[in-house]
N, C-alpha and C positions, 0 to 999 in steps of 0.2 A: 548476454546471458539472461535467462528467466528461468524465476522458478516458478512450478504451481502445486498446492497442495493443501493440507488442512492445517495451518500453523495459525496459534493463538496468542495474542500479549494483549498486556493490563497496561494502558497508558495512565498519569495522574496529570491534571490538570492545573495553572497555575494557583487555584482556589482548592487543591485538592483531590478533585471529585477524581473519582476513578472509573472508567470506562474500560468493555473486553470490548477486543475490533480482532474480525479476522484481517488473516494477512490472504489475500486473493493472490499476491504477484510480487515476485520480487524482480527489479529491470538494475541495469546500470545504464548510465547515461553520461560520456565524460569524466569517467574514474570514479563516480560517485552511486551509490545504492539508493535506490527509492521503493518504497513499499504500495501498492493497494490497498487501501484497507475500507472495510465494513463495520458496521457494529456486528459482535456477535451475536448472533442467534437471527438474522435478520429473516423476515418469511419468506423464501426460494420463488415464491408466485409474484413477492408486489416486487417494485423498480428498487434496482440496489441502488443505495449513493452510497459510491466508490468517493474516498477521500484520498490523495497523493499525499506520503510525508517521505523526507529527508534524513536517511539517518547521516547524521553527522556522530563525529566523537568527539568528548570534553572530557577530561583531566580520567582518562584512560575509560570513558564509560560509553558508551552508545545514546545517543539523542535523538529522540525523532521531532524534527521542526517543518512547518508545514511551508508547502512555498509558494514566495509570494513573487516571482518575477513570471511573470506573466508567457514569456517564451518560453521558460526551463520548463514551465509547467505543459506548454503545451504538446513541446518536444517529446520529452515522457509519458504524457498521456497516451501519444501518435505511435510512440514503441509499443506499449502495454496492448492498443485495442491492436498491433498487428501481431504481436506477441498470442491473444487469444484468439484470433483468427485461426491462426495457427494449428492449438492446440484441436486435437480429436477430440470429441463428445466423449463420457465415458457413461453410459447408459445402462447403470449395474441396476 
């Protein structure tokens, strides 16, 4: 499953700070959801850096932790660019 579309969240950081990231993509991978994300407002001309996170769940709420095993990550990566492959241009 993927999705694609204009969805927004406000991540906070252990220190705080809080950041908007788009959501580019959402995949599953082995029962589990991973997101796409961007900072939001990024400029559509320079290189996006795309960041992978995990949402997990904790004591009923939604978490997103970023992953750090090295194959999960690269597995997910390998969906998402076929996943955009995929997708049609939409040139409105």
């Amino acid at each position: 499953m993927s999705e694609f579309g204009d969805d927004f969240i406000t991540i906070t950081d252990e220190d705080g700070q809080e950041y908007e990231l788009e959501v580019l993509m959402r995949v599953e991978y082995r029962g589990s959801e991973y997101l796409g994300v961007c900072p939001a407002g990024a400029d559509e001309d320079a290189e996006l850096e795309v960041s992978i996170l995990k949402v997990e769940e904790e004591d009923g709420e939604e978490i997103l932790s970023a992953v750090l095993d090295e194959a999960e990550l690269d597995a997910v990566y390998a969906i998402m660019l076929e996943s955009s492959e995929e997708e049609p241009e939409d040139d409105d």
